[in-house]
N, C-alpha and C positions, 0 to 999 in steps of 0.2 A: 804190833800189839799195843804198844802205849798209846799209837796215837786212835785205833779203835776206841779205848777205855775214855780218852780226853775229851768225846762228844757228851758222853751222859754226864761224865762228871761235874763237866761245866754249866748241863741242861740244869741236874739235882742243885747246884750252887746257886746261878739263877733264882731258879723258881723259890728255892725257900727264904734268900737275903726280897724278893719282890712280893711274898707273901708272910713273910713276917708279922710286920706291922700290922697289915686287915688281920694278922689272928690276934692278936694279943690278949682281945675281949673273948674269945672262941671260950663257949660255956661247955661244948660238948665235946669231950674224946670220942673219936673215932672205932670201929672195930680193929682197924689196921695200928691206931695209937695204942690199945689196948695188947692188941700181941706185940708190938715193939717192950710195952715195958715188959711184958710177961717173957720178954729174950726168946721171943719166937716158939717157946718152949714145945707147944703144939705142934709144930713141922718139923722140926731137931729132927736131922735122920731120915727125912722122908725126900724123895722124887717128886715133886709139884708142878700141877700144870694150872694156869690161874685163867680165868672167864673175868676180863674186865674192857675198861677203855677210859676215854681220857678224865672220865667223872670218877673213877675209881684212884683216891689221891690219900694221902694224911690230910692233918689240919693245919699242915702250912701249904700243903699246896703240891707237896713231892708223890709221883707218881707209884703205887704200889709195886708196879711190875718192878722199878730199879729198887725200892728199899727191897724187896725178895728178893731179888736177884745178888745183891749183894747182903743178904743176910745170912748171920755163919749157921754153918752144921745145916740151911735149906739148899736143896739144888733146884731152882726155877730150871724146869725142863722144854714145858711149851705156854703157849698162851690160847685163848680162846675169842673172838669177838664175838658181841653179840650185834642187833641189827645198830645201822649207822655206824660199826666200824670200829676199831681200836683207837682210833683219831675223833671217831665221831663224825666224820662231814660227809660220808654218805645219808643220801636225802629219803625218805621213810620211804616203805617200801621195795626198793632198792637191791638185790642180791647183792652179800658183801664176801670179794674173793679171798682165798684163803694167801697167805703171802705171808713177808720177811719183816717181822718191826723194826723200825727204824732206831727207836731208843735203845734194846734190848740184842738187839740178831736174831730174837728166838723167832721159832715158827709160830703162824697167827694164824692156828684153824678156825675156817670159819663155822659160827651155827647160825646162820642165816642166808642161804646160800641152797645149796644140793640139799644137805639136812641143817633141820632145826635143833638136833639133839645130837651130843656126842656118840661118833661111831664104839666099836669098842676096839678097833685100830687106833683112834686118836687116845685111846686112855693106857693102854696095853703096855707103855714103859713108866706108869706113874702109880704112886703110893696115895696118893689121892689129889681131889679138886678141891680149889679155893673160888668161891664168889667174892668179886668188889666192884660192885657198881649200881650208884646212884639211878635209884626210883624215882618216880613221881608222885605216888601213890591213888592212880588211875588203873582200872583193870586194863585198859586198853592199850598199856603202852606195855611194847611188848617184853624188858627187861625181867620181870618176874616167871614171862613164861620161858626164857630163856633158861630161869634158874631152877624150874621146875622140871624142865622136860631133862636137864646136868644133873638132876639129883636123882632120877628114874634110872638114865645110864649109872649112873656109880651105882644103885641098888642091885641091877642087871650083872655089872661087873667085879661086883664085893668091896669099892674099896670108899675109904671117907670119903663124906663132901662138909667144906669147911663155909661157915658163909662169915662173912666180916663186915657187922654189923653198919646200918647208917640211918640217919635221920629220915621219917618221911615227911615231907618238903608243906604236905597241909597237915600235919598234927598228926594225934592218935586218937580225936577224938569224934572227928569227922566221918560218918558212915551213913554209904547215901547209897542209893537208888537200886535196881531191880540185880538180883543175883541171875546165874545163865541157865539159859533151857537146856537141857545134856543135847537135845537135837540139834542146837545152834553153838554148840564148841568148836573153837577154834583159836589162833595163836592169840586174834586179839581180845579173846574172854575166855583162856586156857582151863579156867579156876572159878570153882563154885564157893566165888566172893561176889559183897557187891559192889560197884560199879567203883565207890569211892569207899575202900576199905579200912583206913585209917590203920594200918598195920606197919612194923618196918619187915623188911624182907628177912631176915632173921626172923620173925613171928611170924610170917608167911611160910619159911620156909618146914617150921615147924608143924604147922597146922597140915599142910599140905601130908608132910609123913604119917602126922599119927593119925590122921582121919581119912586116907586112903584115897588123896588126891592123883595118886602114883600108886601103879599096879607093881612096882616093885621098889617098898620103902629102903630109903640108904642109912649108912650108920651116919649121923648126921651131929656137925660140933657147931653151936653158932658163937662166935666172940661178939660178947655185948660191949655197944659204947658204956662212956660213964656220963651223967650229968643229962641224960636226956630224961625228958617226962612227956606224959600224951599232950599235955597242954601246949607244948614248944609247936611250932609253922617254923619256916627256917631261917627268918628273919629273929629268931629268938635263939639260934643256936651259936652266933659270935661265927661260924663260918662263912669262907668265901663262896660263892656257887657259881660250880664250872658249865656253861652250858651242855645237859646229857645227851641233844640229839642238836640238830641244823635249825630246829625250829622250838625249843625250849631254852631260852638263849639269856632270859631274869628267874630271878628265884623265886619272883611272884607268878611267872607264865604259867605252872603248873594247876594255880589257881583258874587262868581262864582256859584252862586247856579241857577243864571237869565241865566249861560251860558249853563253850563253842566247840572245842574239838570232837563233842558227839556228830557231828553234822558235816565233820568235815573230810566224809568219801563222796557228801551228795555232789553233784555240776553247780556251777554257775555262782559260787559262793567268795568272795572276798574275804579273806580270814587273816593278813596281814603275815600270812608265813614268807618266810624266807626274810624279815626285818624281825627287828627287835621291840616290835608291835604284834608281835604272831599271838593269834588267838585273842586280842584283848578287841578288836575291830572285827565288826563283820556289816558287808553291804552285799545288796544283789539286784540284777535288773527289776526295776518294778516294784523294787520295796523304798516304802516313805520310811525313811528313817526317824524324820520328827514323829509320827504317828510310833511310830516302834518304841522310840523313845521315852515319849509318855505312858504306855502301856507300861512299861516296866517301871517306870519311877511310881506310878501310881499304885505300884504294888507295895507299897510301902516298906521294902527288905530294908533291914540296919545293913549300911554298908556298902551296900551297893547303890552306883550309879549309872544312869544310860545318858550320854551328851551324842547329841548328832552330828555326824562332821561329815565333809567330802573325803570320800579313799576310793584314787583310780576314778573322777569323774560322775561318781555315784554317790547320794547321799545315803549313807548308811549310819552307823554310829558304833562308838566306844565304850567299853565299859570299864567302871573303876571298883573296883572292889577292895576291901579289905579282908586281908586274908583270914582274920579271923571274925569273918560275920557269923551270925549263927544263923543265914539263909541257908535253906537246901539247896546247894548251885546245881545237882542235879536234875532238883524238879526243876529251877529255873532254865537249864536246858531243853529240858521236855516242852515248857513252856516258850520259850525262845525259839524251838522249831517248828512248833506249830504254828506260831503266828507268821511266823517266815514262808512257809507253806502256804497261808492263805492270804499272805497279804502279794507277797513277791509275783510276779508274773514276766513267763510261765512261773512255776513251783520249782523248786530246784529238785527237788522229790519228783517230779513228773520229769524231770531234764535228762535225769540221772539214769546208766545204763541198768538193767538185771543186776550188772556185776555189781556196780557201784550200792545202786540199793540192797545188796545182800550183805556188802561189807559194812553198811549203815547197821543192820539189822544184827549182826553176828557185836560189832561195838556197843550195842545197845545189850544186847545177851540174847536178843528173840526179836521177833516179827511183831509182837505185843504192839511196840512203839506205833505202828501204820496207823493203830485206833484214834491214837490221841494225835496225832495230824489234824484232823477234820473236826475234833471238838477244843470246844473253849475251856478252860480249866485252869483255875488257879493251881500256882504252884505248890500251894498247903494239901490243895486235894488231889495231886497227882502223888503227889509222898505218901498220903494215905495209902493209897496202893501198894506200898510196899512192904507197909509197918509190920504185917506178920514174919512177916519172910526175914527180915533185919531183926527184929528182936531173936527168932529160932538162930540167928547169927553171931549175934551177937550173946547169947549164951555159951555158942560152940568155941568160938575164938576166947573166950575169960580162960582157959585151960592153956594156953598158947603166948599169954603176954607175956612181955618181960620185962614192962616198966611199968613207973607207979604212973596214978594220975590223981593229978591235984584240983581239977575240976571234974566234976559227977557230970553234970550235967550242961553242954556245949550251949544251949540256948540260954541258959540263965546266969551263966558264973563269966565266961569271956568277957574283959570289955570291948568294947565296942568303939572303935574310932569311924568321927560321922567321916563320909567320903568325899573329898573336896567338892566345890561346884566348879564347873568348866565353864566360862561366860559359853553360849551359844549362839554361833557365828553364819551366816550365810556363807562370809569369804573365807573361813580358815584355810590353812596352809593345808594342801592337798596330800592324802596319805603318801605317796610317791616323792 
């Protein structure tokens, strides 16, 4: 038995004497920092079963599962993963099996696998669920539906769902592009949000209940961080950022993940996944990337940059962005895939199977997207199209927050750092 306990204990030792230091400046308490001081008070007494993975941590870096596991008067009873894994290194898409943790012993039901949502067998010895795990704050990625579809089963099954609050990684104040068609629901636009909802999942989770996201709302507790505000990206929050999935791997990724990762079910597309360049590169047969390049700088966004480079033999190109631009990155996506579409040959839209192109259309939220392939469109006037739909949104969600914010207005009040220039090279060093 002792030498079972001497793995984790040594893991918890570790990690907080090697995260230490990067927290010291940490502005923002965590949800999980939040019930530590509050001595757990909320789980006292209760059977717990916890839906996280390796992004679900404190702010030094200690893994939730062990501080609950070893927290008094709670009994950590099971765990839950969502897609990519209790580790994280299953690769998107992926069924993730249900099996033993390694840090913990406990059992690691999967809900990304057979089911997406807790059976009511996996809930059946527990007094309620806990959420901890880092978002991106992208409809697409599928952590939120994970915590949506966990809160429907506890409504089903009568008992709490607890969510433990965290930063979303582009602000609260960023809210971008087309909400979902009910026709076109599915895991990766679960939620009639839009695309870039500037929410943290604690106010997601809330919204979701009282506005009948879930056909059986659950008695719902969320533990707010301290010190965060809508204004913070998470480069403003003094935390360390774990990578959440195989291809979210910087803390800035989540930024080009709103640009490039719409596009990234079509064929033929270089998107730099699987390096710690994922999503910030994209090239494809038959696309000039110099020509791409200029198109986009001459759109003149604060913030953002396009430099051409070779990745994988292909001139494509990079982009630099600051996190806090006050560009629409989601029109510039829309924008970004159209010109990709009529410049690239074949299309990668013409490449791309039924299947492929439907899970385009389902990340987008609808088929809408097909129009704006074939026409030319500023990014200012593809946002246009949204602005009704986003303010009825953004009315609903003011009922639901739970932080202040210190900037009204994303376009006018952020500063703005210019984005470096990249010299532009024939020979640069080859994305690979």
């Amino acid at each position: 038995m002792k030498r079972s306990l001497l793995g984790p204990f040594l893991f918890i030792l570790f990690v907080s004497i090697h995260n230490f230091f990067s927290c010291l400046n940490a502005a923002v308490l965590l949800g999980i920092d939040v019930l530590r001081e509050e001595n757990f008070a909320s789980l006292r007494g209760k059977r717990v079963g916890l839906i996280t993975n390796q992004s679900g941590v404190d702010s030094h870096g200690v893994p939730t599962r062990l501080i609950l596991q070893k927290a008094p008067g709670v009994k950590l009873v099971s765990l839950f993963a969502p897609e990519h894994g209790i580790d994280g290194k299953i690769k998107a898409g992926e069924e993730v099996p249900s099996h033993r943790d390694r840090l913990t012993g406990l059992k690691v039901f999967s809900l990304y696998g057979e089911t997406k949502k807790p059976t009511q067998a996996m809930l059946k010895n527990l007094d309620c669920l806990v959420f901890d795990v880092q978002d991106i704050g992208c409809r697409s990625y599928t952590f939120v539906s994970t915590m949506v579809a966990a809160m429907e089963a506890c409504g089903e099954a009568g008992i709490p769902f607890y969510v433990l609050d965290r930063p979303n990684p582009l602000g609260g104040l960023r809210v971008e592009g087309p909400l979902v068609n009910p026709n076109w629901k599915s895991f990766v636009s679960f939620i009639p949000v839009p695309y870039v909802h500037g929410m943290t999942v604690g106010e997601i989770a809330q919204m979701a209940n009282g506005m009948g996201f879930i056909s059986h709302p659950c008695k719902l507790y969320v533990i707010p961080m301290k010190g965060w505000n809508r204004s913070m990206v998470w480069q403003d929050t003094g935390l360390r950022w774990i990578p959440t999935s195989p291809n979210i791997p910087r803390e800035d990724t989540p930024v080009y993940y709103v640009v490039t990762g719409l596009v990234g079910s079509l064929s033929g597309l270089e998107l730099g996944t699987g390096t710690t360049e994922a999503f910030r590169v994209i090239a494809a047969k038959g696309l000039d990337g110099y020509q791409l390049a200029r198109e986009i700088n001459g759109l003149n966004l604060p913030g953002v940059l396009a430099v051409p480079r070779p990745i994988n033999g292909l001139i494509g190109l990079e982009l630099q962005i600051d996190p806090k631009t006050p560009a629409n990155l989601t029109a510039l996506a829309v924008f970004l895939a159209s010109r990709i579409h009529n410049m690239a040959h074949p299309s990668p839209f013409q490449r791309s199977s039924v299947a492929h192109r439907n899970l385009f259309f389902k990340v987008y939220g609808s088929p809408l997207i097909r129009t704006e392939l074939d026409t030319y469109r500023s990014p200012q006037s593809i946002a246009r199209k949204w602005a009704h739909d986003l303010n009825a949104f953004l009315l609903a969600r003011n009922s639901y927050l739970l932080y202040p914010s210190k900037e009204k207005i994303l376009e006018n009040k952020i500063p703005i750092k210019k984005a470096q220039k990249v010299k532009r090279t024939e020979d640069s060093e080859s994305f690979n």
